[in-house]
Structure formats: C-alpha cells, structure tokens
N, C-alpha and C positions, 0 to 999 in steps of 0.2 A: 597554653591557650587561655584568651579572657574571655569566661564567659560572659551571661548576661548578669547572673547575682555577682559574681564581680564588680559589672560594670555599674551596677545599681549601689554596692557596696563602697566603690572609691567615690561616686558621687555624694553620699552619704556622707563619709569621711572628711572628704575636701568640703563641705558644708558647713561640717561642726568646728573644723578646725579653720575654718577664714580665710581660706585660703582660696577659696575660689567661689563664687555661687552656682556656677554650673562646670559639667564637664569639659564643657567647649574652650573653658578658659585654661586647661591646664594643658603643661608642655607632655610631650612623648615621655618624659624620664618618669616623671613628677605621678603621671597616670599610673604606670608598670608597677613604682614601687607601692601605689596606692593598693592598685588594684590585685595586685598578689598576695597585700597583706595578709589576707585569712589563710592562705597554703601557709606563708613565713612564718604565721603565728605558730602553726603544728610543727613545719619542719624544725622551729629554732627548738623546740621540746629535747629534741636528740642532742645538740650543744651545750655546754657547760662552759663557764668562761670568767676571766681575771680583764676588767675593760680597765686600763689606764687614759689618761686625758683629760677634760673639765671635770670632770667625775671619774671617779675610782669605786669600782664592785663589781661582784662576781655575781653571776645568775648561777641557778641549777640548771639541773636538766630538761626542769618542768620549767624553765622561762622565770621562775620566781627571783627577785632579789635576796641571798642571802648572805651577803655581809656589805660593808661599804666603808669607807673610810673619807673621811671631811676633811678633803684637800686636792687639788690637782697635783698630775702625776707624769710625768713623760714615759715611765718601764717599769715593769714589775715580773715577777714571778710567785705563783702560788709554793710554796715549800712542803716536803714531807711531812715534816711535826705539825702543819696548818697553818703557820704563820706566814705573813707575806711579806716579801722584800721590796721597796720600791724604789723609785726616783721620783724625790719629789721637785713639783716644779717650783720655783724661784718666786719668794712675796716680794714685796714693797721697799724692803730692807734684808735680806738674804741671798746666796747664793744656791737656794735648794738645800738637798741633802741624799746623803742614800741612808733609809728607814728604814726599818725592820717592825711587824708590829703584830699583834694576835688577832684572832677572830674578835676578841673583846674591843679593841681598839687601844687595846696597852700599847706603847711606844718598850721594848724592849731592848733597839739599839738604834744610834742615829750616829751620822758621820756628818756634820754639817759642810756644806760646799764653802772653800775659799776664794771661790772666782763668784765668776755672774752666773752660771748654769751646771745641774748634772744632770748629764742627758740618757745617763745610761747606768743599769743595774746589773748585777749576773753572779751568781753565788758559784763558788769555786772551789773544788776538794778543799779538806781538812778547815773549813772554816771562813777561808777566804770571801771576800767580796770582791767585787771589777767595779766602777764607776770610772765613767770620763768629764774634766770638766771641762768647761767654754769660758774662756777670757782672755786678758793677754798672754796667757799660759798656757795655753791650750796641752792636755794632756790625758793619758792613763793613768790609773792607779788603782793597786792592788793592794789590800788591807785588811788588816786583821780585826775582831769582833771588842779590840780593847780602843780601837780608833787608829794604832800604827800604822804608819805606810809604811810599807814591806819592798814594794817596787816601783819605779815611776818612767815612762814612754812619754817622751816628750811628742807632739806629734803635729809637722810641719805644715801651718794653711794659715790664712789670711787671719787676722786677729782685728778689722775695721767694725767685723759685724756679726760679733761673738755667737749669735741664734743660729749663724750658719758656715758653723762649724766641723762638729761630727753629731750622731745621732749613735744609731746602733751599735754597738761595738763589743764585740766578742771575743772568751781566750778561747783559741781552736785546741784541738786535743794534741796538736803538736809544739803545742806550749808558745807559739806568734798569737797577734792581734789581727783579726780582723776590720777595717775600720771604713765608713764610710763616713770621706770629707766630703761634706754637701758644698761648700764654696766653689772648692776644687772641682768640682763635680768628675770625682774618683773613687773609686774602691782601693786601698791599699791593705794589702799583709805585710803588717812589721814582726821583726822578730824582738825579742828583750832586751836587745841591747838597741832597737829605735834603725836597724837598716828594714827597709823595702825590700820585700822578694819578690813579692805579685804587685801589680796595679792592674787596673781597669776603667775607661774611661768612659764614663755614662754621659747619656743624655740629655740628663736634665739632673737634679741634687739627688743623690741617694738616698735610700734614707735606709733599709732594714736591709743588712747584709748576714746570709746564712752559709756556712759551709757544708755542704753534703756528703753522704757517706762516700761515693764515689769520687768524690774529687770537683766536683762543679759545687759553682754559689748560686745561692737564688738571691734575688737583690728588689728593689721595686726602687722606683724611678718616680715620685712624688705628681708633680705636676706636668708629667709627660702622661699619668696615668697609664702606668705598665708596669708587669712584675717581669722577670726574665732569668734564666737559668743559663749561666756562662760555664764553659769547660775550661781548663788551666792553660789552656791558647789563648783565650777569649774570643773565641766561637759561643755565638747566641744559638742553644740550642732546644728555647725551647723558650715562649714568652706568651703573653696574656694581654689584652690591649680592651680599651672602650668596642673597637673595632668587631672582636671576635663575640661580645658578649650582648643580650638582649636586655635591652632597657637603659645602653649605658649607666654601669651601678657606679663605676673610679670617677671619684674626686678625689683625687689627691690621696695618690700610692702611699700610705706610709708603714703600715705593720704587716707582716707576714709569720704563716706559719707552717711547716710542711709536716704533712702528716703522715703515719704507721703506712695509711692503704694506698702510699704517696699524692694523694691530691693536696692543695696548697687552697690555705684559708687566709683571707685579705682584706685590708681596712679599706673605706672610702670614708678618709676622716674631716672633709669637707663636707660632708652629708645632713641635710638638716630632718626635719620631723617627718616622718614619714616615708623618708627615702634608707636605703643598704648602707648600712651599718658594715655590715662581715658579711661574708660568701663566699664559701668553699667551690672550686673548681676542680676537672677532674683533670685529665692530662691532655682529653679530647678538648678542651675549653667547656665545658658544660657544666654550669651552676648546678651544683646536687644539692646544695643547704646557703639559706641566708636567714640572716638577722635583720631587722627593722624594730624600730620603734618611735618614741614621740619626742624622745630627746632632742631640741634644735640644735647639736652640736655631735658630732661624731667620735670615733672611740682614736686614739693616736696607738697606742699596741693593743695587746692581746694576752693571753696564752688560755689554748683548748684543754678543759679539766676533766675530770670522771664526771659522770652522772651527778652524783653529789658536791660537784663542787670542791675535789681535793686535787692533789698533786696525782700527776698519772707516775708509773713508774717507767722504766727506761731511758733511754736520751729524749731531748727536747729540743729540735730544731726552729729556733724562732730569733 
C-alpha cells in the first residue's frame, strides 16, 4: 500500500533528483519504485550481493558498499577463500578476460579473451574455470589456473553479431553445457564432445540459463521481460511476467537466481535511478524483497551472499 508519507516522500525524491517537479508528472512505474523506496531501503538490509555490469561490487547486509572493483563486468562469482572471479567486459582494444582478483583489488589470475567478448565465468572442481567467448569462433572453454585450455565446445550460431551470441553458460553436474544462444533464441545442452541433447525454443534472446535440482531450467527471456521454469519436455511450468507483478519492475530479464527457500531473485537491468534493481519473488509471484538505488544503470547478474558479504556454502543456482 502507498501511503501518504510515501506519497510525500516520492515527491520529495522526484524533486531533488530532476526528474519531475511534481507528482503528476511521473509515470505509474517511475512512482512505485519511488514511493517504496523507504520499505526497499530496510528490506534490501536482509540481502547481501556480488552486482556485475557498469559497475562491479558487493553490498552487505546493512546495504553498505563493501568492496568494488574499477571495471565493467558481464558474470561473476564471490568465492570461498574471498576472492572474486569475473568476466570482464571488452575495452577499446581487448577481447575482455576471465579475472580472478582479491578483496584488495590484486589481480591474482587473468585469462585474456582471444575473440571480441567473455560473456561468461564459473569456477569448476579442482581448479578449473568455464568462460565462453563471442567472435567468429564462438565457443566454450575449460581451463586451468596456468592459462591452459584443457577443453574446447565449439558452439553453432550466427557469428554477424558477435554481442548476441551466448550469455549464461553453465557445466551441469553431468558434466554437458548448458547454453543460451541469444541470436538463435534457444536453450541448448551440449555434451563434451559439442552434440545437442536438450533444446528449447524461447521467446525472445535468452539470457540466464539455470538447471535445477529436479530436472527443470529456470531461464529469463531479456526483452520479453519474463523468467520461466521449463521441465525436460519443455513444458512452461511455472513463469513470472511484468503482468503478474506490481509496479511493473522487468526491463529487460537478464540475471537470475534461485534460492535455498525456493523463491527466485531477478535483474531489471534496463533500470535507471530510482527504479528495481533485484526482487526476489516467491512462487505465488509476490515480491518479498527488492533492491533500488540511484545508480542510472542497472545490475546485468548477481549472486546472493551471507550477511557479510561472503560466499554462502552449498550449490549455487544462478
């Protein structure tokens, strides 16, 4: 519900930040995310989190910044020993990299990209990294902490318009890839040797493909704005849409996460100042927790941390 200090508070808001001089001037979205900021402020307290995108850092629990890293990012993962693993995104003259780096901001290991993009991170028993890249080469690769490649998945899509490619891409515990090719706009499981088991044919670019314990993916659907839970038929059994949710928070589906108590946390990485950022959903569709803030650009992944801002323990569906 918005109250009246709400209602007092987003115009407040939308004041100082220029964006409107009175309430009358702001759209339905633009109000909500305003006017709930003071709840979001407290609920984001409970969240802990690794923002990859224009900006790379992790808040605590208390909402505070603490740590950051001076570069954009497309994936990351917070790690056990503290350190974080990333995907950096592509300057002027590079191809990216997959980073490895400390709280300090030491660079401890770096795998520079040979194409135009690495779109994708994922730390793998005994040492291993995953990154995929984007170029005429479009690929997998598995690699060891000396810079070797160990294994390489070549993997079949369009190469006119290397950004849309693949994104998320995953090794499942039965040792395939999970892959979504945004061009194709498809879900494929490859196996190691580069055949197709699974596909799935989306609606609009994929972008964050997760396998679940039971056998279904949860996937999100970029600029259809939708997340969606498929079972190994490809039955939709279970999705999230602007539709179901108050305030329209999805611009543009890109990071997901599914959590211990099963509810599923999700980027609106189109999102500007003062608009949802992340928002956890429960199974009913009901926003239990969101993040905002003043950033004019939104978070592209994620991953949810302890309180403190560490690596949680168990698997990590994201």
């Amino acid at each position: 519900m918005v109250t009246g200090a709400d209602w007092g508070l987003a115009k407040a808001r939308a004041a100082a930040a220029g964006r409107c001089a009175t309430i009358d001037g702001m759209n339905r979205r633009s109000f909500l995310a305003l006017a709930g900021s003071a709840v979001v402020a407290r609920a984001a307290a409970g969240r802990s989190f690794l923002a990859t995108g224009k900006e790379t850092y992790i808040l605590d629990g208390a909402g505070r910044k603490i740590w950051q890293y001076a570069g954009a990012t497309r994936d990351g993962w917070a790690l056990p020993g503290g350190n974080v693993l990333l995907a950096k995104s592509p300057g002027e003259a590079d191809g990216g990299a997959a980073i490895e780096v400390d709280r300090a901001g030491n660079t401890v290991f770096e795998f520079p990209g040979t194409q135009s993009e690495v779109n994708t991170v994922q730390p793998l028993a005994g040492g291993r990294i995953l990154l995929t890249e984007a170029g005429d080469n479009p690929r997998i690769l598995e690699i060891d902490r000396s810079g070797r490649v160990l294994h390489e998945v070549s993997i079949a899509c369009q190469t006119e318009n290397h950004h849309l490619q693949t994104r998320m891409t995953r090794k499942l515990p039965n040792g395939n890839y999970l892959v979504p090719v945004m061009g194709e706009k498809q879900l494929r499981e490859y196996t190691p040797q580069g055949e197709v088991v699974w596909s799935f044919d989306t609606p609009h670019w994929p972008f964050t493909a997760i396998r679940l314990p039971d056998g279904n993916t949860l996937t999100t659907f970029t600029l259809a704005n939708t997340a969606a839970e498929i079972d190994p038929e490809g039955k939709v059994v279970w999705s999230v849409t602007n539709d179901d949710l108050p305030g329209e928070p999805y611009d543009d589906a890109c990071g997901a996460q599914r959590l211990g108590n099963g509810n599923t946390v999700l980027t609106s990485y189109h999102a500007a100042a003062g608009e949802i950022k992340l928002f956890e959903v429960d199974r009913r569709k009901k926003i239990v927790w969101k993040h905002v803030d003043a950033n004019d650009h939104g978070i592209h992944h994620f991953q949810i941390l302890t309180a403190d801002g560490l690596a949680p323990a168990g698997p990590i569906l994201r």
